[in-house]
C-alpha positions as CSV (number, residue, x, y, z in Angstrom):
1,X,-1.9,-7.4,-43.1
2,X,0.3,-10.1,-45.1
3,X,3.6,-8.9,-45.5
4,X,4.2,-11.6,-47.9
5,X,5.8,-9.8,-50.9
6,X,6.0,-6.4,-49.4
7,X,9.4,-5.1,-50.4
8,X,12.2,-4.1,-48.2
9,X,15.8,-2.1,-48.2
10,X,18.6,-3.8,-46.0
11,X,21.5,-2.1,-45.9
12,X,24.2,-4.7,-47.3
13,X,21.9,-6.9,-49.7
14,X,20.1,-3.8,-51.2
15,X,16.5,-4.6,-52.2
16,X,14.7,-7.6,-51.5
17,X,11.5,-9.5,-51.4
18,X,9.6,-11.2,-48.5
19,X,8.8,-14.6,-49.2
20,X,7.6,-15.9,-46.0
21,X,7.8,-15.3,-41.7
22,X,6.7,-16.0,-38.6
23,X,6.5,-15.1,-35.0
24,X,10.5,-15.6,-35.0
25,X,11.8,-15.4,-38.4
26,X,11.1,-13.7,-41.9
27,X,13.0,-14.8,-45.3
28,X,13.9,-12.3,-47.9
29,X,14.7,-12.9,-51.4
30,X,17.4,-10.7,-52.4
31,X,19.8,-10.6,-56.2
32,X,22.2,-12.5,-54.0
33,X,19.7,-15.0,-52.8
34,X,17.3,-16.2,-49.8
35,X,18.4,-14.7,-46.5
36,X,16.4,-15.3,-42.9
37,X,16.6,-13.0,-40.0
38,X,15.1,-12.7,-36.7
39,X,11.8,-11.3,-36.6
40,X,10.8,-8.4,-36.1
41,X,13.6,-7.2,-34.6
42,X,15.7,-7.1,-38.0
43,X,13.7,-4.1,-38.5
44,X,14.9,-2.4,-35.5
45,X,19.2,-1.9,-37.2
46,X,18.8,-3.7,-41.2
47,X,15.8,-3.4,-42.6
48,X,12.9,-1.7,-43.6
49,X,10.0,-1.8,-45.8
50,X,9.2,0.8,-48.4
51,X,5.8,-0.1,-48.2
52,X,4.3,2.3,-45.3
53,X,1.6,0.4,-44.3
54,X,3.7,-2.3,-43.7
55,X,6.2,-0.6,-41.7
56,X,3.8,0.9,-39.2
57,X,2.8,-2.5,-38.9
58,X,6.0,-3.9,-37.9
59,X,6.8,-0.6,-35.8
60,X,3.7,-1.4,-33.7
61,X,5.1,-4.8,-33.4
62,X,8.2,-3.9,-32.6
63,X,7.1,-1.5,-29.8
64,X,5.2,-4.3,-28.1
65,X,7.9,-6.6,-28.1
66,X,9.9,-4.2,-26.1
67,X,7.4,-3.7,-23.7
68,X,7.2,-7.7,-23.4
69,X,11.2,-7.6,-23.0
70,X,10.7,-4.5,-20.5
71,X,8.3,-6.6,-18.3
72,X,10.1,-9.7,-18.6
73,X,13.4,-7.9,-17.0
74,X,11.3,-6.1,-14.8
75,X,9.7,-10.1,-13.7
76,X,13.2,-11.5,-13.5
77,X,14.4,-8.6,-11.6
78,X,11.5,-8.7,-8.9
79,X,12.2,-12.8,-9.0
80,X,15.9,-12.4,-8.3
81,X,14.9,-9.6,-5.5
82,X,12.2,-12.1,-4.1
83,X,15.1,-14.7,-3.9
84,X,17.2,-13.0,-2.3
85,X,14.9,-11.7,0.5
86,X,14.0,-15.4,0.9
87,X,17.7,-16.5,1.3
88,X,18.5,-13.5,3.6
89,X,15.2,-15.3,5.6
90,X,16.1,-18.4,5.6
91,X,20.1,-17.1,6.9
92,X,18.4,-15.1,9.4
93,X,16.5,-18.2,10.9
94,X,19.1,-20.2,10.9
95,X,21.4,-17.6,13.2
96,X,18.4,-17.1,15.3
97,X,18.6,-21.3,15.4
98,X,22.1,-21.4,16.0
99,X,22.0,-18.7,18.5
100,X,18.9,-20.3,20.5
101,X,20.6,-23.2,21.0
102,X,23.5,-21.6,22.6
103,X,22.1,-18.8,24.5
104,X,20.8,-19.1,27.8
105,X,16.6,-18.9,28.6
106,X,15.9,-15.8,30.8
107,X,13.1,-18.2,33.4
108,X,10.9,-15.0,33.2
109,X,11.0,-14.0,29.3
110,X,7.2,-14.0,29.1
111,X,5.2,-10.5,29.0
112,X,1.5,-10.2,30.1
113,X,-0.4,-7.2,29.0
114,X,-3.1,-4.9,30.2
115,X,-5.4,-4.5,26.9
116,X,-8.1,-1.8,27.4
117,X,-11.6,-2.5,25.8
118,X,-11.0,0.4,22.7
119,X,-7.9,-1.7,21.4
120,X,-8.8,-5.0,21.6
121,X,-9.8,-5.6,17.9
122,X,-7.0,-3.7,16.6
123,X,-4.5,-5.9,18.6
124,X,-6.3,-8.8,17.4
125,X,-6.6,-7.0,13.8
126,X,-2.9,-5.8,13.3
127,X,-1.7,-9.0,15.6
128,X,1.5,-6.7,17.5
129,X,0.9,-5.3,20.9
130,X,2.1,-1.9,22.5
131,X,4.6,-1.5,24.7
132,X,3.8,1.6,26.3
133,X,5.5,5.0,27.1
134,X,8.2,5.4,30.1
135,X,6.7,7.8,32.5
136,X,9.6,9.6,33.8
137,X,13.3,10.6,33.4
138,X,15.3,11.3,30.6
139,X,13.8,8.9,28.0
140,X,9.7,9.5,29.1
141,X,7.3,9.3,26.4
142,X,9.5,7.2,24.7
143,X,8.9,3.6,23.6
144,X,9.3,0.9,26.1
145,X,12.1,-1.8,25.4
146,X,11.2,-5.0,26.5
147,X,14.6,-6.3,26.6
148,X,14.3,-10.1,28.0
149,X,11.6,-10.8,24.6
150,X,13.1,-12.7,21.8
151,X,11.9,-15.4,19.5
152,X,11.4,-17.9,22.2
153,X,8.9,-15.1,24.0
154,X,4.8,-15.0,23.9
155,X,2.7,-12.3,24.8
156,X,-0.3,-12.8,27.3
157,X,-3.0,-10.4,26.2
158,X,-5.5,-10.4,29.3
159,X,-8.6,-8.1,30.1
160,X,-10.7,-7.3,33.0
161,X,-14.1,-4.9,32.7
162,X,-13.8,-1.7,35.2
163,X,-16.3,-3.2,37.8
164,X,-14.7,-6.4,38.0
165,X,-12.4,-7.7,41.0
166,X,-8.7,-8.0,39.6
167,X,-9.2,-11.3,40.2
168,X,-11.5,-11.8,37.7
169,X,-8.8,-11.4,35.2
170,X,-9.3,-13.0,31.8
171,X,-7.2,-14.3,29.1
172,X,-7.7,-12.8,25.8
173,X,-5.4,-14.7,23.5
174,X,-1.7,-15.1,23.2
175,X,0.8,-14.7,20.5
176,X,4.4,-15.8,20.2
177,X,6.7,-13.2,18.8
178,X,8.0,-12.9,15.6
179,X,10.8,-14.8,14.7
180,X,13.2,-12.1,14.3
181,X,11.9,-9.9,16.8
182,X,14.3,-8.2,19.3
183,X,13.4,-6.1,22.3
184,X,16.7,-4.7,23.1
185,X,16.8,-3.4,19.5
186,X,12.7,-2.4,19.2
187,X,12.1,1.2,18.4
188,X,9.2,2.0,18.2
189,X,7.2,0.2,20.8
190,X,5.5,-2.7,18.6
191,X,6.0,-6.1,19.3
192,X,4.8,-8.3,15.8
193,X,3.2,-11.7,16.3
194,X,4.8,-14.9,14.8
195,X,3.1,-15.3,11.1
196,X,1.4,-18.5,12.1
197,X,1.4,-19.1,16.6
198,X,-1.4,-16.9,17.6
199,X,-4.3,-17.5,19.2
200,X,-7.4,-15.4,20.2
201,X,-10.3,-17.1,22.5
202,X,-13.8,-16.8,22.4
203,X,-16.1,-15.0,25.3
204,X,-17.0,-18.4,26.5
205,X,-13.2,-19.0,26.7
206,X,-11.8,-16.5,27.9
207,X,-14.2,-16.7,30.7
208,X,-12.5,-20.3,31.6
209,X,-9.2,-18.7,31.7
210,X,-8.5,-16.7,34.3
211,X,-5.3,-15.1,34.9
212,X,-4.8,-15.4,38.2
213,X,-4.9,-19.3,38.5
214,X,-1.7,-19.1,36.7
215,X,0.4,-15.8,38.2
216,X,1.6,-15.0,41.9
217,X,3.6,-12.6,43.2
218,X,6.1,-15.2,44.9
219,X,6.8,-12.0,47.5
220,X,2.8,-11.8,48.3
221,X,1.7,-15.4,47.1
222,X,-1.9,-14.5,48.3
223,X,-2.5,-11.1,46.8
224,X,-4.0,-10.4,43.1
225,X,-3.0,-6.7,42.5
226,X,-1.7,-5.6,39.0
227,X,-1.3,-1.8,40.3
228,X,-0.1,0.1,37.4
229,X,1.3,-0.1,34.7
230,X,0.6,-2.3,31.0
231,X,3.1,-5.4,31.5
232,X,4.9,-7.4,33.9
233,X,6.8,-10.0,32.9
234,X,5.7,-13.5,33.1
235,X,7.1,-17.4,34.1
236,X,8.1,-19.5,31.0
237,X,6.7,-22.8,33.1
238,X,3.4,-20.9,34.0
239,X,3.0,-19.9,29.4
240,X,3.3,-23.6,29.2
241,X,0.3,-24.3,31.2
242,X,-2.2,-21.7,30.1
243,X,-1.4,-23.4,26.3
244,X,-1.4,-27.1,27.7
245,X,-5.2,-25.7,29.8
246,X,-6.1,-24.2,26.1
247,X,-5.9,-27.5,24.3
248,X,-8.1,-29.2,27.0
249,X,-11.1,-27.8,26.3
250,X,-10.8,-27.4,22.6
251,X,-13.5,-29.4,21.2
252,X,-12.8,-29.1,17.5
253,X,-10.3,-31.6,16.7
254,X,-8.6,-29.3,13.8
255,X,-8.4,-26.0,17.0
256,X,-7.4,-29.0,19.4
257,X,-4.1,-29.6,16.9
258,X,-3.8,-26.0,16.3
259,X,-3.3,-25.3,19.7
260,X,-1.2,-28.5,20.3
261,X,1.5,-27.6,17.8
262,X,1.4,-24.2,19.1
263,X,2.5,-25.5,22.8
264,X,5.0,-27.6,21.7
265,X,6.7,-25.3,19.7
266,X,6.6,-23.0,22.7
267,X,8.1,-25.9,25.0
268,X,11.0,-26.5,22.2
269,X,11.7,-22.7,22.1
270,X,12.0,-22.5,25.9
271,X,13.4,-26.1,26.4
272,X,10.3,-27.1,28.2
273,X,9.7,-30.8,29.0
274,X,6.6,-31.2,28.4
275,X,5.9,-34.4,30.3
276,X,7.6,-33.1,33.7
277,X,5.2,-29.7,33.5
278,X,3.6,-29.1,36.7
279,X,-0.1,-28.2,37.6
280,X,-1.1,-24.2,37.8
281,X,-0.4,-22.6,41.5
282,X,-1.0,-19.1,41.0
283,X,-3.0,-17.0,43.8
284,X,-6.3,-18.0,43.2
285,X,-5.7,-21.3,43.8
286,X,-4.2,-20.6,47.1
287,X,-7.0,-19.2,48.6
């Protein structure tokens, strides 16, 4: 509908004529002379048309350019949320930073875990690992806390079928922890993987890595017995070598770098050397 012509009512100039508008402004000719105003929102507090048609028009308009100014607020109000989560982020990694490079590295801040056949594609799905209940005393059935795993911890997911030897132990895959992780402060039992270090192996894998070449019980250096329980905790050196094993027989160069970034972050969050790591001496190769 062309409002050219269309006559209006503002409340100061009296009656008036459109003589020509756009998206952003409309000029009136009025007794007094031309005047311009914002359009349409003029017709929101000064104006309005006598012609009905024409006003329904610009109502309709006028109601859509609230939503737009709705959405927009609602847009800049989700941006200014976003950047403040990102902030908060980044401020968060750089305590953690600050903080790693003061704290001192439990040599044992590792955890291996028992994964049971039902939950091994939800671990791998979900990427966070259970910590299990306590059995006994004033706290059992609730959550374990892990308390020595931080940001500078990986998990050890490992597997073995019910007629197997324990010393047929595989490794499943491994994950470090998520950056702002705490096991002193978990409540409810989950331990999250880092967004981008985590690492599942194949069945042809898995069947290279066994667990035992890398653990021993430095009490009973020749036994292989997990007994009970889901986790133990696990040597910082002896994470380094089952990544630095990993790389070796990654065949596709693009896994081969994946995995290579992956063990030198862990060596940098566990001040690893990297050149002075020594060969795997767990119990299996003791015998």
């Amino acid at each position: 509908m062309d409002l050219v012509n269309k006559q209006v009512m503002h409340r100061i100039f009296g009656k008036g004529n459109v003589v020509k508008y756009d998206d952003s402004y409309i000029e009136i000719d009025f007794s007094s002379g031309n005047k311009r105003f914002v359009f349409p929102d003029v017709f929101e507090t000064y104006l309005t048309f006598t012609d009905q048609r024409a006003a329904n028009l610009v109502g309709k308009m006028l109601q859509k350019r609230k939503r737009e100014r709705k959405e927009e607020k609602l847009k800049l109000k989700k941006l200014k949320a976003l950047q403040n989560e990102k902030r908060q982020h980044l401020s968060e990694r750089e305590r953690l930073v600050k903080r790693r490079k003061t704290q001192k590295i439990h040599p044992r801040s590792q955890s291996v875990f028992w994964c049971k056949a039902q939950e091994q594609n939800s671990i791998f799905t979900r990427w966070n690992i259970f910590t299990g209940v306590i059995k006994s005393g004033q706290k059992k059935g609730q959550p374990k806390r892990l308390a020595r795993i931080n940001q500078n911890s990986a998990c050890l997911l490992t597997a073995r079928d019910s007629d197997e030897a324990e010393q047929d132990r595989r490794i499943l895959g491994v994950f470090m922890v998520n950056e702002t992780f705490s096991g002193k402060h978990c409540v409810d039992g989950y331990i999250p993987a880092h967004s981008e270090y985590r690492l599942r192996l194949s069945e042809q894998e898995s069947e290279k890595m066994l667990f035992w070449n890398y653990y021993v019980n430095k009490r009973c250096p020749h036994k292989m017995t997990w007994n009970s329980g889901r986790h133990r905790y696990f040597d910082n050196i002896w994470m380094a070598q089952i990544l630095r094993d990993i790389i070796s027989f990654k065949k596709k160069p693009q896994e081969r770098e994946y995995v290579q970034r992956f063990f030198e972050y862990f060596c940098k969050m566990n001040r690893i050397k990297k050149g002075e790591l020594s060969k795997p001496n767990g119990a299996l190769m003791r015998i």
